[in-house]
ZAGUTI-336436 format. One record per residue (C-alpha): x, y, z; residue number from 1. Coordinates in nm, 3 decimals. Layout:
% residues N
     east    north       up    n
        X        Y        Z  NUM
...
//
This chain:
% residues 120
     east    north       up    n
    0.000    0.000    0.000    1
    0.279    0.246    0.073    2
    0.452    0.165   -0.230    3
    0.099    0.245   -0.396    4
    0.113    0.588   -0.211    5
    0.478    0.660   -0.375    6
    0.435    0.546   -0.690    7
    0.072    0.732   -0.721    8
    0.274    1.082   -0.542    9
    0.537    1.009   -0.802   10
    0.314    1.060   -1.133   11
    0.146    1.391   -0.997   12
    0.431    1.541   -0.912   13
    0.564    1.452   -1.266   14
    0.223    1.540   -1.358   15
    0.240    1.831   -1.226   16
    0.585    1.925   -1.357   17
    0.430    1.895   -1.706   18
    0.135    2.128   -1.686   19
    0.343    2.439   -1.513   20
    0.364    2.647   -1.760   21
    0.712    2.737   -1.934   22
    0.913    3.064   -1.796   23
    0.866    3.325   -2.085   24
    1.152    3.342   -2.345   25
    1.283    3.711   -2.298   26
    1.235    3.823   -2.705   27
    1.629    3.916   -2.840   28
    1.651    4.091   -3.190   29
    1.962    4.259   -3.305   30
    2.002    4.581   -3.501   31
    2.356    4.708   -3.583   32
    2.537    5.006   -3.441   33
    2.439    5.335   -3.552   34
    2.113    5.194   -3.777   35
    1.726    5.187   -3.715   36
    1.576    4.824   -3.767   37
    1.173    4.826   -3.822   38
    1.047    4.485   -3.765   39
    0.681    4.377   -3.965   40
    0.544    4.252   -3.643   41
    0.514    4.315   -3.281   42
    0.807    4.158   -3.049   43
    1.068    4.233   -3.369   44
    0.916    3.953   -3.595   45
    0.861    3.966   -3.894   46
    1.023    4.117   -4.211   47
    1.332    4.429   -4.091   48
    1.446    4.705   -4.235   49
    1.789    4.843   -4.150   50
    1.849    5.234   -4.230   51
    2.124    5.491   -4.134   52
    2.036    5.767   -4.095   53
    2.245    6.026   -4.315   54
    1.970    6.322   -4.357   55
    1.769    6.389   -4.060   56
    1.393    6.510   -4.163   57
    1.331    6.350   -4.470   58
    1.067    6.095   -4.501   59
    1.138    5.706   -4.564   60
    0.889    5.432   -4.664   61
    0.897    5.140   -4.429   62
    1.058    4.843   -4.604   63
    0.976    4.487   -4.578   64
    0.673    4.474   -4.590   65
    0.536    4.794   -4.589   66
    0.459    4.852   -4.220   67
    0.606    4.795   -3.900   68
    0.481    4.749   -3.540   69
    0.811    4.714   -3.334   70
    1.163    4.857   -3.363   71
    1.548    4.908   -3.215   72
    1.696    5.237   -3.264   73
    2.067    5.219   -3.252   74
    2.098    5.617   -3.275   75
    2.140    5.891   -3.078   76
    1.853    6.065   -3.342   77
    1.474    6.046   -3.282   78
    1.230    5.952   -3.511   79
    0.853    5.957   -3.570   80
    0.608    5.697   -3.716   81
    0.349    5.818   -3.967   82
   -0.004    5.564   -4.050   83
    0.038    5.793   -4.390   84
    0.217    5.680   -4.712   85
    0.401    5.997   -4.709   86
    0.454    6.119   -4.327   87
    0.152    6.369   -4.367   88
   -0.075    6.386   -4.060   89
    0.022    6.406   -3.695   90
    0.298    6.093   -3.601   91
    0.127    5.781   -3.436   92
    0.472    5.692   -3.271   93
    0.746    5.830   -3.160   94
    1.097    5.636   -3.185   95
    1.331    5.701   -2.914   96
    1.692    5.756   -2.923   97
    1.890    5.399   -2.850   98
    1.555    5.256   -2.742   99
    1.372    4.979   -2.863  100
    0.989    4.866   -2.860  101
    0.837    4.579   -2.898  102
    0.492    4.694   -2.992  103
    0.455    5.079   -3.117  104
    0.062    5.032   -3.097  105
    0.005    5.165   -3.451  106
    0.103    5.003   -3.822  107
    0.346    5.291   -3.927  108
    0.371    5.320   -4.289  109
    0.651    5.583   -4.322  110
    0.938    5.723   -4.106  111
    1.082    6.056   -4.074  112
    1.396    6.100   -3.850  113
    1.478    6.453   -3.646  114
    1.771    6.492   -3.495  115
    1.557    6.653   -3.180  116
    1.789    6.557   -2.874  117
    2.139    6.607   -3.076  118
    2.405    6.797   -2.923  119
    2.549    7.026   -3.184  120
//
């Protein structure tokens, strides 16, 4: 009977062990030095588009695939998401200098950098 005990303890504890869910996989992208990466989908998945920025104000089209809903900005430049095909309209995110996010609440369809917090 006490072996019964054991051997029934035993398989709920491995039981058990089985239907605890699994930690959370911290999400890791990587985006070069200097460059703004725009990932397709939320938690950097997705299509990316790498861009240096070389002329602070103008406005980019989102590569990939046309959108993006997370990024990493390896810059000391900020930069603001546009829903509009030619960053018309008031921004719908705003990209922060060596930050990253990995959901910017809003499909951004174009890009336009501004040098904002640069020391001259």
């Amino acid at each position: 009977m006490l072996r019964r005990i054991s051997l029934v303890a035993a398989a709920v504890a491995i039981a058990g062990a089985t239907l605890t869910p699994a930690a959370t996989a911290s999400v890791e992208a990587s985006c070069e030095a200097g460059r703004f990466c725009w990932f397709q989908f939320d938690n950097f998945g997705g299509a990316v588009t790498s861009y240096r920025s070389t002329n602070p104000g103008q406005c980019y089209g989102i590569g990939g695939a046309g959108y993006t809903r997370s990024y990493i900005n390896n810059t000391g430049v900020q930069g603001y998401f546009y829903a509009s095909k030619d960053c018309s309209g008031s921004p719908g995110g705003v990209m922060l200098p060596n930050k990253q996010a990995t959901d910017t609440g809003v499909y951004a369809y174009t890009f336009r950098d501004a040098c904002v917090t640069c020391k001259s």
